[in-house]
ZADO-1210 file (C-alpha; in nm, 4 decimals, padded with zeros to 6 digits):
<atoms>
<atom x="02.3118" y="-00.3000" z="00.7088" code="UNK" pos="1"/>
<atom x="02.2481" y="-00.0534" z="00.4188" code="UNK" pos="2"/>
<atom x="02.5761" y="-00.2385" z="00.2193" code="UNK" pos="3"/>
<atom x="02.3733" y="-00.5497" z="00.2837" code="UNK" pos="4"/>
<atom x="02.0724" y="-00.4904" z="00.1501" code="UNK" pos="5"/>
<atom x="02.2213" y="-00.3069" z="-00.2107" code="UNK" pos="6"/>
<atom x="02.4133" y="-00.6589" z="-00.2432" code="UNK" pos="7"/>
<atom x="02.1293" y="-00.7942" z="-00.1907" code="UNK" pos="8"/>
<atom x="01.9610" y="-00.6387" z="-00.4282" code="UNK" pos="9"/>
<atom x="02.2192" y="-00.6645" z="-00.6896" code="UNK" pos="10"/>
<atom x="02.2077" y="-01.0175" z="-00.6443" code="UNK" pos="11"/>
<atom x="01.8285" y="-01.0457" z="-00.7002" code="UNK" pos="12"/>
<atom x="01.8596" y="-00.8606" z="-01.0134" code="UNK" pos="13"/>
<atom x="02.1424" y="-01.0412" z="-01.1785" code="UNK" pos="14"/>
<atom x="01.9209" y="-01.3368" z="-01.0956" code="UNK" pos="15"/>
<atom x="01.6370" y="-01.1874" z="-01.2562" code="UNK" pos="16"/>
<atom x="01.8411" y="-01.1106" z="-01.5908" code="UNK" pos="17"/>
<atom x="01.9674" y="-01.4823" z="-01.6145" code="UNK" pos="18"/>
<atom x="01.5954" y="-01.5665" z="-01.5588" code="UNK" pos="19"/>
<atom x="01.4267" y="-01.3583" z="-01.8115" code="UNK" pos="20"/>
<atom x="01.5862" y="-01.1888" z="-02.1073" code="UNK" pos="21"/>
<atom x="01.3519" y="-00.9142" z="-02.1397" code="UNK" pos="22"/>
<atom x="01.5129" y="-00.7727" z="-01.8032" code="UNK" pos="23"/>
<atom x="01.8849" y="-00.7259" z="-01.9752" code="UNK" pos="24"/>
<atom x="01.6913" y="-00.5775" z="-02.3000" code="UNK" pos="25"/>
<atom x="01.4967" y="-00.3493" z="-02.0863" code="UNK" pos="26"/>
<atom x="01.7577" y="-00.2377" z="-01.7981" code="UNK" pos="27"/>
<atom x="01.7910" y="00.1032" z="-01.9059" code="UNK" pos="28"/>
<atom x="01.4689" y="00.2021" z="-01.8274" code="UNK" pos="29"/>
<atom x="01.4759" y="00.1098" z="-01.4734" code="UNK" pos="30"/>
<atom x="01.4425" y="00.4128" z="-01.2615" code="UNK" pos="31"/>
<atom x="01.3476" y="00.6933" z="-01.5008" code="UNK" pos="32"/>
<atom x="01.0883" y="00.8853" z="-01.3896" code="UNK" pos="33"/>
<atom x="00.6860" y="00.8690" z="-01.5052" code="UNK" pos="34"/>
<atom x="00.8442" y="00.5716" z="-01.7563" code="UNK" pos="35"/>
<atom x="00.7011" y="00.2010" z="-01.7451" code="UNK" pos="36"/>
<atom x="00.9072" y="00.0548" z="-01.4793" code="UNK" pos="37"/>
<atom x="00.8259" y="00.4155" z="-01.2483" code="UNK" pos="38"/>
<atom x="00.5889" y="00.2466" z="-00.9638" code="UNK" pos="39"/>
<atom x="00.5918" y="00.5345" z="-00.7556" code="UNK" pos="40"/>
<atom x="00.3069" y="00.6650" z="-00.9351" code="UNK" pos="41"/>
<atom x="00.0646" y="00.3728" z="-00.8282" code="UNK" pos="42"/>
<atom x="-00.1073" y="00.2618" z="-00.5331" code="UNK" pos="43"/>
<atom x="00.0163" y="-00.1052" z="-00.5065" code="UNK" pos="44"/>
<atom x="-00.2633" y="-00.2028" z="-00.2441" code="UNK" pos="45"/>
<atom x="-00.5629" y="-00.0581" z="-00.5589" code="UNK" pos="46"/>
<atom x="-00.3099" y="-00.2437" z="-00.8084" code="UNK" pos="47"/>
<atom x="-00.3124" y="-00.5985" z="-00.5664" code="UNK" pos="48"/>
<atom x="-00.7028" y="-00.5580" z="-00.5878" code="UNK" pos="49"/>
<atom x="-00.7420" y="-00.5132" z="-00.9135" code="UNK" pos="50"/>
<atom x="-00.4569" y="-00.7825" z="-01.0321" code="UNK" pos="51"/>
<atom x="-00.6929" y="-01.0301" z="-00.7618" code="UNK" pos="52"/>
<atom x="-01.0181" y="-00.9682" z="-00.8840" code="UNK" pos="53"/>
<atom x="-00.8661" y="-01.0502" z="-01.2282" code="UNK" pos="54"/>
<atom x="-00.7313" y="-01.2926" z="-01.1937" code="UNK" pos="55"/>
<atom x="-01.0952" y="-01.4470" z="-01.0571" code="UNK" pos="56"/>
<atom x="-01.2251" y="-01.3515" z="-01.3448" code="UNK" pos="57"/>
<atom x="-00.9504" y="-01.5325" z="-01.5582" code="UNK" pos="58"/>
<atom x="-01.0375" y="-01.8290" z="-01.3463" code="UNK" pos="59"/>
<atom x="-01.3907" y="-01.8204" z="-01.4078" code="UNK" pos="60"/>
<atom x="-01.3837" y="-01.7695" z="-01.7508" code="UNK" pos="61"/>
<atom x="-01.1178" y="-02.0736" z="-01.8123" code="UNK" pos="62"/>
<atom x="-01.4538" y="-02.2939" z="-01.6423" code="UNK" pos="63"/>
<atom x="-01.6366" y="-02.1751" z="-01.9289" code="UNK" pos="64"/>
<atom x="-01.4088" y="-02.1879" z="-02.2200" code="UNK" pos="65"/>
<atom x="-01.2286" y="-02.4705" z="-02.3105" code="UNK" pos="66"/>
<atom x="-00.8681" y="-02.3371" z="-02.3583" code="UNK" pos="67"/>
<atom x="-00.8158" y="-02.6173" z="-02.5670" code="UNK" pos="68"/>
<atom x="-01.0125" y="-02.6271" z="-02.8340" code="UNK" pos="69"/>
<atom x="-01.0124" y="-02.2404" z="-02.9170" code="UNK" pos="70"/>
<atom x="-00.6268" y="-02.3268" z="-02.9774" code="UNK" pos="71"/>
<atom x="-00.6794" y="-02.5698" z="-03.1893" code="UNK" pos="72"/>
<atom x="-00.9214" y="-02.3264" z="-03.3705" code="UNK" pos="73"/>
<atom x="-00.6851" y="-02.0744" z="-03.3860" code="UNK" pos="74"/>
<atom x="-00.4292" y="-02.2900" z="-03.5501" code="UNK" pos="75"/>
<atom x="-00.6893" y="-02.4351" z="-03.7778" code="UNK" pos="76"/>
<atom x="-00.8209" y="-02.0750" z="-03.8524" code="UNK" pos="77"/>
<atom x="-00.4278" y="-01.9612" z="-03.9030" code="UNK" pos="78"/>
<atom x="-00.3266" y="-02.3164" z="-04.0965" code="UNK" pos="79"/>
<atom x="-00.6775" y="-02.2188" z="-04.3212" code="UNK" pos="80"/>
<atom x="-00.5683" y="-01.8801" z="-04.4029" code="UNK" pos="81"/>
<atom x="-00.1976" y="-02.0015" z="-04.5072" code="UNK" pos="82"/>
<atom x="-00.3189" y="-02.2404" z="-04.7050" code="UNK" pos="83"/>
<atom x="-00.5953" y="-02.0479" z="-04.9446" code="UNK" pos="84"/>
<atom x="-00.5867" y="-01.8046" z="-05.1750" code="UNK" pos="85"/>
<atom x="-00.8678" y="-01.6276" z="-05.3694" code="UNK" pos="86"/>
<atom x="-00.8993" y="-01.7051" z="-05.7400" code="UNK" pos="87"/>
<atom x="-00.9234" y="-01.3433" z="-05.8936" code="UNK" pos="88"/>
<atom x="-01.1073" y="-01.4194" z="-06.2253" code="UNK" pos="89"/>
<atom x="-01.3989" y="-01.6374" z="-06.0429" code="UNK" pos="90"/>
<atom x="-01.3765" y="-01.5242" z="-05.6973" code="UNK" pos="91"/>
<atom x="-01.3658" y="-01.9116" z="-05.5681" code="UNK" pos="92"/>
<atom x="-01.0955" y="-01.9818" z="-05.2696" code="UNK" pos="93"/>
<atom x="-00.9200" y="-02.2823" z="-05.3985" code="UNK" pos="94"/>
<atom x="-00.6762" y="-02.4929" z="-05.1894" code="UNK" pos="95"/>
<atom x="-00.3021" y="-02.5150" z="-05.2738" code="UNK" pos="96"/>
<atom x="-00.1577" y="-02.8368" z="-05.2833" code="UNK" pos="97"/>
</atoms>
């Protein structure tokens, strides 16, 4: 039973590194104590609660905000900023063309 359950697991996380790259990158801190993959520190039932009652917030705020449009203006605002420069002797922002 136990031999089943580490192949098991060893399965799940080679699937998990071919899924996400960050897991490879980040392997060697699996395990270590009081690092950021230690869970034993947290109460996963207060962490459920809290990750729920975000994301209900996240869902109520996306009703109110339209996603869309404040990515547009932050690629306007970015596209803005690439594209100007201040004119030192008057002060003026001037486009580049």
């Amino acid at each position: 039973m136990i031999f089943y359950l580490i192949c098991f697991s060893l399965l799940q996380v080679s699937q998990l590194a071919r899924d996400y790259d960050w897991v490879e990158s980040d392997k060697q801190y699996f395990g270590q104590k009081n690092g950021m993959y230690d869970f034993a520190e947290h109460n996963m039932q207060e962490v459920g609660g809290r990750l729920s009652k975000l994301k209900d917030l996240k869902d109520k705020l996306a009703r109110s905000v339209n996603t869309r449009a404040m990515n547009l203006l932050g690629k306007e605002e970015e596209q803005v900023s690439k594209t100007s420069f201040t004119d030192r002797s008057c002060g003026n922002v001037r486009n580049q063309s």
